[in-house]
C-alpha positions as semicolon CSV with decimal commas, in nm:
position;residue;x (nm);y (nm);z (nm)
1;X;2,846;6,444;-1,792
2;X;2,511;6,278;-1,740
3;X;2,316;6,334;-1,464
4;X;2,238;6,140;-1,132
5;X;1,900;5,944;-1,102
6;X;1,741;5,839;-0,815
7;X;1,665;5,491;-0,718
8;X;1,288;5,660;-0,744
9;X;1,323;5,790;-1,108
10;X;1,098;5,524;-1,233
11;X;0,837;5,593;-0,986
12;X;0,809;6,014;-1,038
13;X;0,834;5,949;-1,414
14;X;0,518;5,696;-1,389
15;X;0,358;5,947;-1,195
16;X;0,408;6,272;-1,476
17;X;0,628;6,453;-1,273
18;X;0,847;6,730;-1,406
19;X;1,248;6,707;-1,397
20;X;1,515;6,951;-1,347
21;X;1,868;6,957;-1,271
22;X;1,993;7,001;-0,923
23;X;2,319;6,960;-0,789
24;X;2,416;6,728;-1,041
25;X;2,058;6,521;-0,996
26;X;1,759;6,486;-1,236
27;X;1,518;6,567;-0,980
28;X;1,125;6,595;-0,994
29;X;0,994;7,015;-0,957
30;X;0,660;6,919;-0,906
31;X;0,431;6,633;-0,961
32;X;0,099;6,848;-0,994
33;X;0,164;7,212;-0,897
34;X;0,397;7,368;-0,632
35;X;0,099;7,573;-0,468
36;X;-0,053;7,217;-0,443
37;X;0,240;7,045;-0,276
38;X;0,326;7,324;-0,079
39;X;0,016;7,375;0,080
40;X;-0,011;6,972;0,141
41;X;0,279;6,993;0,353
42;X;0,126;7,303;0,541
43;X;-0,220;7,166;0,590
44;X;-0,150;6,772;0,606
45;X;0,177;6,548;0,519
46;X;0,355;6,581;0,165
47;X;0,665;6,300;0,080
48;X;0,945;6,422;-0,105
49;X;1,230;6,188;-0,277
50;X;1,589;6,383;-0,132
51;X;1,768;6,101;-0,260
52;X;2,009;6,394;-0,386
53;X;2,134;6,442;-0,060
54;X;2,480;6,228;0,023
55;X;2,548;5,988;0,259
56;X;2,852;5,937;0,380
57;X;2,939;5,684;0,654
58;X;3,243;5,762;0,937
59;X;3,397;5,480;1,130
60;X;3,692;5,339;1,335
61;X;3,917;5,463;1,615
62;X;3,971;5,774;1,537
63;X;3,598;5,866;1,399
64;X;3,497;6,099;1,653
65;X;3,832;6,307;1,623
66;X;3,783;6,307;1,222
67;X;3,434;6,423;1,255
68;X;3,575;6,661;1,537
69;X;3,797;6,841;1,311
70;X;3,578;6,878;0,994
71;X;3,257;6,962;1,154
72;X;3,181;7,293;1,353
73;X;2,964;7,112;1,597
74;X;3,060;6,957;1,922
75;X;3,045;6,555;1,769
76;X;3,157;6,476;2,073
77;X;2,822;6,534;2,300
78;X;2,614;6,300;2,073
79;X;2,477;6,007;2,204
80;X;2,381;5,705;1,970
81;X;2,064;5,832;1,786
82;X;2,140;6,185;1,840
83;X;2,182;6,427;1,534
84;X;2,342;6,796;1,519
85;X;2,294;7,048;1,261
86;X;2,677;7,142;1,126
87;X;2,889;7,320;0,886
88;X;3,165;7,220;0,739
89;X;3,426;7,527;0,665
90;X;3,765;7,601;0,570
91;X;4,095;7,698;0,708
92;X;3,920;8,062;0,655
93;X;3,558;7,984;0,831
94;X;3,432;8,004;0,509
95;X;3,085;7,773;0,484
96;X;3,168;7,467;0,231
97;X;2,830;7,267;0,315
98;X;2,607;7,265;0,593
99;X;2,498;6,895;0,705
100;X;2,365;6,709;0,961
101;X;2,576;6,444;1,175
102;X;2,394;6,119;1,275
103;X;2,587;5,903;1,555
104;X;2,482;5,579;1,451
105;X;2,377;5,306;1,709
106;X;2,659;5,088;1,855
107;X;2,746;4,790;1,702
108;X;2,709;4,935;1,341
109;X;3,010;4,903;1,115
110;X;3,054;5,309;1,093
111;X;2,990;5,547;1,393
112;X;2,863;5,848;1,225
113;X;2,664;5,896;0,930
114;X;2,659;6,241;0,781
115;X;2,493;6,402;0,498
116;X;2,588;6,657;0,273
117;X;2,370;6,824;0,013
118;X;2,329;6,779;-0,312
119;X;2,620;6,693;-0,577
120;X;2,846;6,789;-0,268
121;X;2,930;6,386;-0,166
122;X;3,224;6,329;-0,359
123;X;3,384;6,662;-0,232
124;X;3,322;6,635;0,118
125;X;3,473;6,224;0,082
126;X;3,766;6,331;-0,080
127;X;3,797;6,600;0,228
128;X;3,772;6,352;0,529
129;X;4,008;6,123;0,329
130;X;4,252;6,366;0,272
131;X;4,265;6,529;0,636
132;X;4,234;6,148;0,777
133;X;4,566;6,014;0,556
134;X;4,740;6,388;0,592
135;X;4,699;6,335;1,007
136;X;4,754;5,960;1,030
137;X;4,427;5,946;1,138
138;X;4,292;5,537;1,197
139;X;3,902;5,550;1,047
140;X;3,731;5,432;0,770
141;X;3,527;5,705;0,526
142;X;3,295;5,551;0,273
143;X;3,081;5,724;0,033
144;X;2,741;5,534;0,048
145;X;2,521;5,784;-0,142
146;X;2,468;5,540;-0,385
147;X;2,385;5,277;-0,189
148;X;2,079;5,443;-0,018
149;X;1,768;5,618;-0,093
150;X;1,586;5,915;0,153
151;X;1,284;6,018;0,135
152;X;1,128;6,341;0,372
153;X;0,759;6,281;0,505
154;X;0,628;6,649;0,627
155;X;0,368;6,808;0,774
156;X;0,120;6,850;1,060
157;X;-0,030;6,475;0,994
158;X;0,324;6,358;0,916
159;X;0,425;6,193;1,259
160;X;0,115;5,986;1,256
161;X;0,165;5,853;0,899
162;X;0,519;5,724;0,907
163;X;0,394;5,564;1,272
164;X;0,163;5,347;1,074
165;X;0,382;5,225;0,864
166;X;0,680;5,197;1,081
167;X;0,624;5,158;1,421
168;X;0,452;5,393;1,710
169;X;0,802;5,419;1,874
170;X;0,911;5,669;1,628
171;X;0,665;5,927;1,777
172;X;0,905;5,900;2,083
173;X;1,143;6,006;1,871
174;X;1,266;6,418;2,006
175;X;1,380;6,663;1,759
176;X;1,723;6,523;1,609
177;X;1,678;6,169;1,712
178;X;1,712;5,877;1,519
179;X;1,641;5,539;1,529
180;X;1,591;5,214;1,350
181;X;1,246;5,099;1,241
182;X;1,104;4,887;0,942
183;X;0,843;5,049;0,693
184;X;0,717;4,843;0,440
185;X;0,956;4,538;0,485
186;X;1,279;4,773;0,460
187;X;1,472;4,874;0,762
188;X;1,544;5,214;0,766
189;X;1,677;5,534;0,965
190;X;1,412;5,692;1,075
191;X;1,502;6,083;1,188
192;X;1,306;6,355;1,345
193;X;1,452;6,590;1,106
194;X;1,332;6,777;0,825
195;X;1,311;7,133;0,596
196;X;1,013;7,247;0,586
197;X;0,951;7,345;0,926
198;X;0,676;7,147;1,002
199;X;0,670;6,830;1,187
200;X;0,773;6,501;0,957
201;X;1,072;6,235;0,954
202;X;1,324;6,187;0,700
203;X;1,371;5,800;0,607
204;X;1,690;5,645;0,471
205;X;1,708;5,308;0,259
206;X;1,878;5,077;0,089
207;X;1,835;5,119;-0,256
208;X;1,687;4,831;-0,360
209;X;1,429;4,900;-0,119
210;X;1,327;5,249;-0,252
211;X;0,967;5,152;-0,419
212;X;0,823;5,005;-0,135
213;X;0,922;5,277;0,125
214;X;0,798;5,558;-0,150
215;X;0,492;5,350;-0,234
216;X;0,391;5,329;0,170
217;X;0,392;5,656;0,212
218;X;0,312;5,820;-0,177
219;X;0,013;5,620;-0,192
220;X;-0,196;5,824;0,089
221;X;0,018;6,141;0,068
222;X;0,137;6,418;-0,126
223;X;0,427;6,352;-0,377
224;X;0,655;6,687;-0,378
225;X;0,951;6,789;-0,572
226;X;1,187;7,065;-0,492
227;X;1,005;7,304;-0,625
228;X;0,764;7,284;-0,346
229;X;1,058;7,213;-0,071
230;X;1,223;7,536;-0,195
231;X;0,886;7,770;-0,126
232;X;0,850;7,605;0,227
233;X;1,230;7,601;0,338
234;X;1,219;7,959;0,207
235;X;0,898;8,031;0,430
236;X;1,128;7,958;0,770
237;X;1,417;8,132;0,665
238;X;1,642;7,783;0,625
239;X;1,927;7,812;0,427
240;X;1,993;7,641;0,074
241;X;2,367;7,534;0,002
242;X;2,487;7,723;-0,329
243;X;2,211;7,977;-0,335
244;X;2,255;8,142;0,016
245;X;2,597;8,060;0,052
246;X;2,894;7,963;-0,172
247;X;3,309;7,928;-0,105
248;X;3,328;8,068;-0,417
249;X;3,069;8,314;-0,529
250;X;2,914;8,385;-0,235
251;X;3,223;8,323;0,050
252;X;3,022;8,316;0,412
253;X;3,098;8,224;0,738
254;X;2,860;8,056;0,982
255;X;2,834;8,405;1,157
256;X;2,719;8,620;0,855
257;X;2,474;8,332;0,721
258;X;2,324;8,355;1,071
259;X;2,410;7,990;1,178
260;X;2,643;8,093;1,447
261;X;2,474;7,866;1,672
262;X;2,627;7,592;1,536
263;X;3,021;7,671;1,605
264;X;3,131;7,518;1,921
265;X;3,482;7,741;1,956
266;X;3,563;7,514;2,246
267;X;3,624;7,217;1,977
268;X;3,959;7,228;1,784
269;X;3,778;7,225;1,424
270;X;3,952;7,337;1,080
271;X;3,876;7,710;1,044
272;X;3,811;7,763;1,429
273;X;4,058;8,075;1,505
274;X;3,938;8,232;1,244
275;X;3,589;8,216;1,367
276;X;3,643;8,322;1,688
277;X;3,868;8,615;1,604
278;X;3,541;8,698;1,362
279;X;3,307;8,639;1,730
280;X;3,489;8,881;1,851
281;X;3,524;9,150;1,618
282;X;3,179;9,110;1,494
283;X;3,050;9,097;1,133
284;X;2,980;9,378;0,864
285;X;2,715;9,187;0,644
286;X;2,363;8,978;0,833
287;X;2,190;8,727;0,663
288;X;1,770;8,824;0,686
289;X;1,495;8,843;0,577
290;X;1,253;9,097;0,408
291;X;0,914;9,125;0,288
292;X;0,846;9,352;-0,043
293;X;0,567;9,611;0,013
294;X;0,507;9,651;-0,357
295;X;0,454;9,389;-0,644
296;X;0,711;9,199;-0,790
297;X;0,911;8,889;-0,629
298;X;1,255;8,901;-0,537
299;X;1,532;8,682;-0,733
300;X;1,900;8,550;-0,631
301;X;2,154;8,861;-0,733
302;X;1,900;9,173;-0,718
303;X;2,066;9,434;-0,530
304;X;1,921;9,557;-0,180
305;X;1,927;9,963;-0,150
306;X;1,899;10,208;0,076
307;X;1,888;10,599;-0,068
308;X;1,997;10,493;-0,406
309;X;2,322;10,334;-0,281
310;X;2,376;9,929;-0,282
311;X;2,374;9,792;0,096
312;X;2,327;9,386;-0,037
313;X;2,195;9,167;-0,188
314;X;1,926;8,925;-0,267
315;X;2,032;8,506;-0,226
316;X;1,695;8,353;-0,233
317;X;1,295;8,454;-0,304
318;X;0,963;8,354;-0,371
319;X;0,602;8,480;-0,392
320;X;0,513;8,293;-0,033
321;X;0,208;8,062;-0,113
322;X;0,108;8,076;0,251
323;X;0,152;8,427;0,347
324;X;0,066;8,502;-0,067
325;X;0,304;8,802;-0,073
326;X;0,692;8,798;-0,190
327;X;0,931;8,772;0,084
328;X;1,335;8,705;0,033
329;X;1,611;8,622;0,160
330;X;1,984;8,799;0,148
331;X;2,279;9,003;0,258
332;X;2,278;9,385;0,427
333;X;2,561;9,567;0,583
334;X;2,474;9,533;0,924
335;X;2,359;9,901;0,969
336;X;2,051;9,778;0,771
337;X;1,992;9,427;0,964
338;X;1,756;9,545;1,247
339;X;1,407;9,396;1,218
340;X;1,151;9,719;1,061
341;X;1,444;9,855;0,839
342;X;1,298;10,013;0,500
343;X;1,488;9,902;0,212
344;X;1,479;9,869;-0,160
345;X;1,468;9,594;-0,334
346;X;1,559;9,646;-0,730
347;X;1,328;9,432;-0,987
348;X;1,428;9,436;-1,300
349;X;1,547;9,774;-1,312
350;X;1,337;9,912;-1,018
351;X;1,332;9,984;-0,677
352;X;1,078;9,818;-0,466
353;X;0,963;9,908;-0,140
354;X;1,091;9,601;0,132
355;X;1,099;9,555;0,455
356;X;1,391;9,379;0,686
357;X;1,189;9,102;0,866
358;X;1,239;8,822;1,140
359;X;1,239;8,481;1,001
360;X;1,030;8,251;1,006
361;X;0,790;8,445;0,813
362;X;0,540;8,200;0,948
363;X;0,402;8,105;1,274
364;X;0,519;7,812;1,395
């Protein structure tokens, strides 16, 4: 099956960037190096294309009971502009996606906008469908991805760059809040939201308006791929769908991946007993962080030890550009979870000295 291109694909190619597959995408890496990009986003503003990420759009009568049901979140206590960090899960709690939920301004067609990651849109459509039609639900799904471009504008100098091409009002703009402004003769949702855990907006598009939003903003910033996205998410301890978590290779509940905080058990969501009976009873594997003491970097699937025997696993890793040592991401029994716990960490064949760690690594 080929694979997905961006509206932007012209643009990164023009520029020499280098491709890779993701999710289904053909996505840039990097444009000139990811110690480059990354520390561009750490020092100043870096724009990324995430036109990977699905949009799909929620609307109609029953919208906010759909949205109810699927998502973990309370939908419910967002106002028009407001966002949430979610995650979508099964009848077993088990993680399917994590997303964010937009409520869209009134007197749009839809009500909600939401946004799945990568090569997970058709899925997640075919979900909301299904439960809407299986519970005579009345609202309208529509998978937009292709319709729309996004584009992520991060870093300290961030806010001040998408003001001057937008409009100053976006700086009034709290953490996961939304509104509508025009940059470069496109109107666009502008969000306070990002993954890099710096400051920055991410910007949705039409399509056909893709080149002049990236050009406004590429032009006196950065260009980043995912290569450079990965290091810095990675830095703050943020999760990455299919790496960190999988229904099927990697089953997780919101509880074990450390995202707890977004399960509202007083909403009647899909998977919801579950989850709380798991509240209650507590958890026998913790998502955290570790730093390695010795050289080497940690990769997705080494094992974790402690006195020769296996106590987890490795998801995600990197030799931190910022921090320049190798820190990680992954799986302990809980016995093992507390912050200063000495662990190993086995690189190709041996053990490394690691430590359990709280994320962020960074400051913030």
């Amino acid at each position: 099956m080929a694979l997905r291109t961006p509206p932007l694909y012209g643009r990164h190619d023009d520029r020499g960037a280098q491709f890779t597959e993701f999710g289904g995408w053909e996505m840039p890496v990097e444009f000139d190096s990811i110690r480059t990009e990354h520390a561009a986003v750490r020092e100043s503003a870096g724009v990324f294309d995430v036109s990977h990420m699905g949009e799909i759009e929620v609307g109609g009568p029953d919208a906010e009971e759909l949205m109810q049901r699927l998502t973990t979140n309370d939908v419910a206590s967002l106002d028009p502009g407001d966002a949430q960090y979610s995650a979508i899960v099964d009848d077993e709690g088990v993680v399917l996606d994590d997303t964010v939920v937009y409520r869209l301004p009134e007197g749009d067609d839809a009500e909600y906008l939401f946004v799945p990651n990568a090569g997970h849109d058709e899925q997640m459509y075919e979900r909301w469908t299904d439960y809407r039609d299986d519970h005579d639900l009345t609202a309208t799904v529509d998978n937009v991805t292709g319709e729309y471009g996004m584009v992520a504008v991060q870093g300290p100098d961030a806010p001040e760059l998408v003001a001057a091409r937008a409009d100053d009002s976006v700086l009034d703009l709290g953490r996961f809040e939304a509104a509508y402004a025009e940059v470069a003769g496109v109107e666009c949702w502008v969000a306070n939201t990002g993954y890099t855990g710096e400051d920055g907006f991410e910007v949705v598009f039409p399509a056909d308006g893709a080149g002049a939003v990236w050009d406004a903003f590429a032009n006196d910033c950065q260009p980043c791929g995912l290569g450079a996205r990965d290091t810095l998410r990675l830095e703050v301890g943020l999760l990455l769908s299919g790496q960190d978590f999988h229904p099927e290779e990697n089953p997780r509940t919101p509880y074990e991946a450390g995202i707890g905080f977004v399960v509202d058990l007083d909403t009647e969501f899909v998977g919801r007993d579950r989850l709380a009976a798991q509240k209650e009873s507590g958890v026998d594997e913790e998502f955290v962080g570790f730093v390695l003491e010795e050289r080497g970097v940690p990769r997705h699937g080494y094992d974790i030890q402690k006195d020769g025997d296996t106590v987890g696993e490795v998801t995600s890793g990197t030799m931190s550009p910022t921090l320049d040592e190798p820190i990680g991401l992954g799986y302990v029994d809980t016995d093992y979870a507390d912050d200063g716990t000495s662990v190993e960490v086995v690189v190709r064949g041996t053990g490394k000295q690691a430590t359990i760690t709280p994320t962020p690594f960074i400051d913030q």
